[in-house]
C-alpha positions, 0 to 999 in steps of 0.5 A: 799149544794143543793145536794138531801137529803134523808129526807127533814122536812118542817117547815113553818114561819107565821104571820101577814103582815110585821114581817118579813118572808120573811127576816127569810127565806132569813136570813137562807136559803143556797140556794137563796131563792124563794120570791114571793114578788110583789110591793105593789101598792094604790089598794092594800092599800084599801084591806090591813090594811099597816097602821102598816108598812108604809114602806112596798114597796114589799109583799109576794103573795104566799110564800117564800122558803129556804132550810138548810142541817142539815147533808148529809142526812137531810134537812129542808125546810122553807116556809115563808107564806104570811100575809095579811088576802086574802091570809090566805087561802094558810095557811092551804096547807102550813100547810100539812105535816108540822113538826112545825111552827114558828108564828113570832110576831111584839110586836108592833101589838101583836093583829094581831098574833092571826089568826096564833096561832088559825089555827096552833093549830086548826091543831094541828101543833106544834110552836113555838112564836118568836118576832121579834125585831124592836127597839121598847120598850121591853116586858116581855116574861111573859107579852107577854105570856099573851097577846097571850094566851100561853099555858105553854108549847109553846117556846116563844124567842126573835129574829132579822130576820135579823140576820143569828145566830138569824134565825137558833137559832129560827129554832133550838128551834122549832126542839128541841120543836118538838124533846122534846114534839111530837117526836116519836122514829125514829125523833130524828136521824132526827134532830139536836140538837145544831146547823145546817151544 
């Protein structure tokens, strides 16, 4: 683990502040994770909206960053990017060169997912939508489908974040999403298709 690869695969997690990024990227992450999390401060509060995550002490200014070994040759690197609205305009350098995205989703707040799904796919970057769990009431997958506005073919599971297993299988689906609808015919000895080293 850590050692250099010969192929390394981006992939970038994106949301809205607070539902859960950073802890996806820890989660999965072999190596210590990079955070650029700071403390959230009053001033803060009068540009960001926190009302939906009153119990948010740190956020991330910049992004996070993880790293999976797949095999000996391939690994993938996971950015995390920041959510609040002043620091969108990150998004679309995290976007270049990026095999896909994870739009990770707070059923609670669903409106606020909007902005990641309309970029990643004016940027024609494939994903993948995953809610995470926050012990609120559960949504049919259909219902929240429709909320989103999903087209058919886009993966949509559940997760906890804050689970190892979860994370990977959130980044599996994705890689198989991207294997099975955008691959071309050198990808799939790239990829994995069960599970991560």
């Amino acid at each position: 683990m850590g050692a250099p690869a010969d192929n390394g695969l981006k992939i970038v997690v994106v949301g809205a502040l607070g539902v859960g990024k950073t802890t996806l990227v820890h989660s999965v992450s072999e190596i210590r994770p990079l955070s650029t999390e700071e403390t959230m401060t009053r001033a803060g509060a009068t540009v960001d909206d926190i009302r939906q995550v009153r119990g948010k002490s740190a956020t991330t200014v910049a992004f996070d960053f993880g790293r999976i070994s797949l095999d000996a040759h391939n690994v993938l690197y996971v950015f995390g990017a920041p959510g609040q609205e002043r620091f969108w305009f990150l998004w679309d350098r995290l976007f270049s060169g990026t095999l896909g995205a994870v739009v990770l989703v707070d059923t609670r707040r669903i409106d606020d997912s909007w902005y990641a799904i309309d970029r990643l796919e004016h940027h024609g970057t494939p994903f993948i939508v995953a809610c995470n769990d926050f012990g609120g009431p559960v949504h049919a997958p259909k219902d929240v489908r429709a909320a989103l506005d999903l087209d058919p073919h886009v993966p949509l599971i559940d997760c906890d974040a804050r689970s190892r297993q979860s994370a990977q299988q959130v980044l599996i689906t994705l890689v198989q999403h991207v294997r099975n609808r955008y691959a071309g015919p050198s990808l799939p000895a790239a990829l994995p298709r069960q599970e991560f080293v």
